[in-house]
C-alpha positions, -999 to +999 in steps of 0.1 A: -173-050-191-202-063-182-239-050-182-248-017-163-271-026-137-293-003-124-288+013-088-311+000-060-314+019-033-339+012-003-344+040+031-356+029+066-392+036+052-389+003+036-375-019+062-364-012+099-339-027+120-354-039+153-314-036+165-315-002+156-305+023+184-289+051+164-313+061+138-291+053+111-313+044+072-308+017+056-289+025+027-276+003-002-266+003-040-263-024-064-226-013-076-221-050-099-235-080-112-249-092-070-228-070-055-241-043-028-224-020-010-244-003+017-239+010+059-242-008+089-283-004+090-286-024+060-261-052+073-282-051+106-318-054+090-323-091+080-354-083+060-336-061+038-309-089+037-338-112+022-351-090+000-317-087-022-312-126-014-275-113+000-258-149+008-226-130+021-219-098+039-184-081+042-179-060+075-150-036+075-152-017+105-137-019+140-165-039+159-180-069+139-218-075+137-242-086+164-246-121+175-282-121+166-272-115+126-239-135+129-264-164+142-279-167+110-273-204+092-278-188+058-250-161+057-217-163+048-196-134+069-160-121+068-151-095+096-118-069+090-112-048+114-103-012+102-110+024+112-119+052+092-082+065+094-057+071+067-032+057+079-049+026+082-031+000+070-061-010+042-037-023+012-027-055+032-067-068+031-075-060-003-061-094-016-086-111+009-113-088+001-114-093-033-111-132-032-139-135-006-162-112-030-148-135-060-156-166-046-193-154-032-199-146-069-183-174-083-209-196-060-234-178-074-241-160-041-249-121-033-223-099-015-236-069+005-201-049+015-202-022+045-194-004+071-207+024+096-218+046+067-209+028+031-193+056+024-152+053+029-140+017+042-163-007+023-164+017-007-122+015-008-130-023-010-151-021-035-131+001-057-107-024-050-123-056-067-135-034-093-101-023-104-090-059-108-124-075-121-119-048-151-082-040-148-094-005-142-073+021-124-083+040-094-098+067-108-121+048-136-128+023-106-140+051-083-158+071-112-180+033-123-187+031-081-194+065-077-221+065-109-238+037-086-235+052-056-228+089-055-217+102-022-185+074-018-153+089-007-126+069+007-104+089+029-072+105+010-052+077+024-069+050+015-073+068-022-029+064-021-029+029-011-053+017-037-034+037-064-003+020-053-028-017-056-034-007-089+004+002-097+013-032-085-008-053-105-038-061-078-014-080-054+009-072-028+044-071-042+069-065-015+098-060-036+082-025-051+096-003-033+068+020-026+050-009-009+083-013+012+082+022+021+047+023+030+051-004+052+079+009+069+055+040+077+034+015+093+057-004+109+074+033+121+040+044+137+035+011+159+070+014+167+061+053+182+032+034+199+045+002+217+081+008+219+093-021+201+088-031+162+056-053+163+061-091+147+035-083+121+065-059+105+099-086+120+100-096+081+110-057+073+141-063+090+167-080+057+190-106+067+227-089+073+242-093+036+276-092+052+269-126+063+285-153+036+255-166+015+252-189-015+238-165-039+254-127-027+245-098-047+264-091-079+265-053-064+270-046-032+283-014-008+311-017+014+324+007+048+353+023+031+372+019+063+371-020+068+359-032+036+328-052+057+298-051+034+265-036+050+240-033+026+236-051-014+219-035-045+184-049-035+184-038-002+185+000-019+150+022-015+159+050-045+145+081-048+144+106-072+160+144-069+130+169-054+136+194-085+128+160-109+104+151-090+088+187-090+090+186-132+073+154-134+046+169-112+042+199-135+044+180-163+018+156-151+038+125-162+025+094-138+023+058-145-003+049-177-037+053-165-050+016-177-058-012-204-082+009-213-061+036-231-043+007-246-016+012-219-008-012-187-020+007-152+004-025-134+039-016-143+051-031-108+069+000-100+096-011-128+089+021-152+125+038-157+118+073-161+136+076-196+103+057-204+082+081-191+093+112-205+074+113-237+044+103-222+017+130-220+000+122-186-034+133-165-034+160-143-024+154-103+009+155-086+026+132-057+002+116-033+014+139+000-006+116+021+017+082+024+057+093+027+061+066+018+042+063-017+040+086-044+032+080-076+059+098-094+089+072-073+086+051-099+123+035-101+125+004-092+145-012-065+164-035-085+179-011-108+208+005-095+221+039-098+242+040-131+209+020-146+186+052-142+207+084-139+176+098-128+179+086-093+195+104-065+230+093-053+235+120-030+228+094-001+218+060-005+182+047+016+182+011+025+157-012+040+166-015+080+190-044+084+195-072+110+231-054+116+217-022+126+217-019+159+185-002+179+163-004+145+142-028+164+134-007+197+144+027+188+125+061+167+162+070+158+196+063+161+234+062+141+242+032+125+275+021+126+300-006+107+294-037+124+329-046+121+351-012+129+322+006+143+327+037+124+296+056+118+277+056+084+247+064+087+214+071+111+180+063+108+148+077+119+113+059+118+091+085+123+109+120+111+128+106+083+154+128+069+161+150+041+182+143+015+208+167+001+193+168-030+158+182-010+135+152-011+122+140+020+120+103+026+102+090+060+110+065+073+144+067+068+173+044+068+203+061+052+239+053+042+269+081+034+284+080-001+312+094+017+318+066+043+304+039+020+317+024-014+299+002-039+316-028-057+303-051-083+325-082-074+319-101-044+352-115-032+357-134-001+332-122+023+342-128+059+330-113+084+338-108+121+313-105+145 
């Protein structure tokens, strides 16, 4: 890791913003090697700007700066926009965060991070690039920021989604399936909002696997009336049983903490939980902030039911489907067999539903064992539309 640097911190008695209408300090901390994180006074007060020869500033906040410091030839600035909320969608930036702050560096150039107060937004990003500069965790990251800057504290959402960054290996891997369900939550919110599913989320809706294709599933799940298949093995969101779930928590078994203990913090959401069980874990239980994230769902959704035992087959979740009718437009609805109509299933975007077994999963797209079959050969799949 590299050298401890010490903390810099400088208050409106040192420098004042002549934009300044709110009486807001300047505040700022040298968290790494020419990197600051700080509030908006201190991205608003050029002098202060000089004085730690920032050459880039990173504004995470829902209005971007003034034209009179935008202006400036000698600054290098990237704007996201993003409440303090936390169900903000932050995990989606963090890629583009962390590679503006890398190149800044790389160029041998100063980054001042911030938003309104440096406390929550631009200290999640910053957690964020320290995690992957050091392969750290989420808690070791925060505890390093924190030690530079004592009063950070990204909102309880934004803690979940950059656990789940951590889990995935720094990058955005939308085949775990905790990073599909947490963007189905999104996608379910702006669906409440505007009525129809945005286009941002249009690539949450899979391809209908009943359709002939030139590499089908090896496994896939069939209406027991008609045969027509609606759903293959990937297209499967497991979940484990609430009373497993609920001895994990007690137990305190979670993913390994990080490289640090000798262990690997970015497992990719492909830990089986036979794996797990010997493992003597921290303290904490399920994140209750995301539905769709928590960090004891740790099966992965490529392994199918007779792989882990653990998972629930009470019902199966899927990923919404292009043969789903309504999905698109609609909070909730039954899903029926495209081909004989018969119903096998409902979905819900906002409520979710409750499986038998008692685990809740929200958003929820859900087939019936009962009116469903799975088969492991694919034979002759025709369909009629």
């Amino acid at each position: 890791m590299a050298k401890q640097v010490a903390d810099v911190q400088i208050h409106a008695s040192d420098s004042q913003d002549p934009l300044e209408d709110d009486n807001l300090d300047v505040s700022v901390d040298l968290i790494d090697e020419r990197l600051y994180l700080g509030n908006l006074a201190c991205a608003r007060d050029y002098k202060t700007l000089e004085k730690l020869q920032v050459t880039h500033v990173l504004t995470i906040d829902v209005v971007p700066l003034p034209r009179s410091i935008l202006d400036r030839a000698n600054l290098t600035f990237k704007y996201i926009k993003l409440a303090d909320v936390p169900k903000e969608d932050l995990i989606s930036h963090l890629p583009e965060t962390n590679e503006f702050i890398k190149e800044a560096i790389g160029d041998d150039g100063t980054v001042l991070v911030h938003c309104y107060f440096g406390v929550s937004r631009s200290a999640a990003v910053v957690v964020a690039y320290i995690m992957e500069k050091y392969r750290l965790c989420y808690e070791e990251a925060f505890d390093l920021v924190k030690s530079k800057r004592r009063f950070i504290h990204p909102n309880m959402g934004f803690q979940a989604q950059l656990k789940l960054f951590g889990h995935m290996g720094y990058r955005l891997n939308k085949d775990d399936p905790r990073f599909k369900q947490f963007r189905l939550k999104m996608a379910g919110q702006k669906l409440k909002q505007v009525k129809i599913l945005p286009q941002q989320f249009a690539d949450l809706v899979k391809p209908d696997p009943g359709l002939v294709r030139e590499r089908p599933d090896p496994v896939v799940y069939r209406c027991k009336t008609c045969r027509r298949i609606v759903a293959g093995h990937t297209n499967l969101i497991p979940h484990l049983p609430k009373e497993v779930k609920v001895e994990l928590a007690k137990k305190g078994i979670r993913p390994p903490p990080s490289n640090l203990t000798g262990l690997d913090c970015s497992e990719n959401g492909q830990i089986l939980m036979e794996r797990l069980r010997g493992l003597a874990g921290r303290d904490g239980g399920p994140s209750q902030v995301l539905d769709g994230y928590s960090e004891t769902n740790l099966v992965d959704g490529h392994i199918t039911v007779r792989d882990c035992p653990s998972a629930c087959t009470l019902m199966w979740f899927v990923e919404p489907m292009a043969w789903m009718r309504g999905v698109q437009h609609e909070l909730h609805g039954k899903l029926h067999c495209p081909k004989c109509q018969n119903k096998i299933g409902s979905f819900n975007w906002v409520m979710g539903c409750k499986c038998p077994c008692g685990q809740k999963v929200a958003p929820a797209f859900y087939l019936v064992p009962s009116k469903v079959e799975w088969s492991n050969i694919v034979q002759n799949v025709q369909v009629t539309v």
